[in-house]
C-alpha angles and dihedrals in degrees: 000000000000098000084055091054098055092042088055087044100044085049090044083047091044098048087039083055093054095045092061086055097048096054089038091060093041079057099043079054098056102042083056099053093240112110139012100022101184109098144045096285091061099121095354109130095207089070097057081051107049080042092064089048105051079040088061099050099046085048079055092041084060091046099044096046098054107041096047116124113237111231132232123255119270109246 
């Protein structure tokens, strides 16, 4: 039961994870005027900035969710 725990919770992480870069790159787009134009981000450079960072930390969030070690039990 608890393998299958951590294997439902490494795929929720990891889609968690996509999903971060996904809406980080929507926002990079429309910081940067090329995509989507309906909105207020539309040509605001903050928003290509705040974009590549939500896009980094769900890379790391990837990253994190599927090369973490599994402990031991406490016993």
């Amino acid at each position: 039961m608890r393998n299958a725990f951590n294997v439902i919770m490494r795929v929720v992480s990891s889609l968690i994870g996509v999903g971060m870069v996904a809406m980080g790159v929507v926002w990079m787009l429309q910081g940067l005027d090329l995509a989507f134009r309906v909105g207020f981000m539309v040509g605001d450079k903050h928003w290509t900035v705040y974009g590549a960072i939500l896009a980094l930390f769900g890379i790391a969030q990837v990253i994190w969710s599927n090369t973490r070690q599994e402990r031991a039990p406490a016993q």
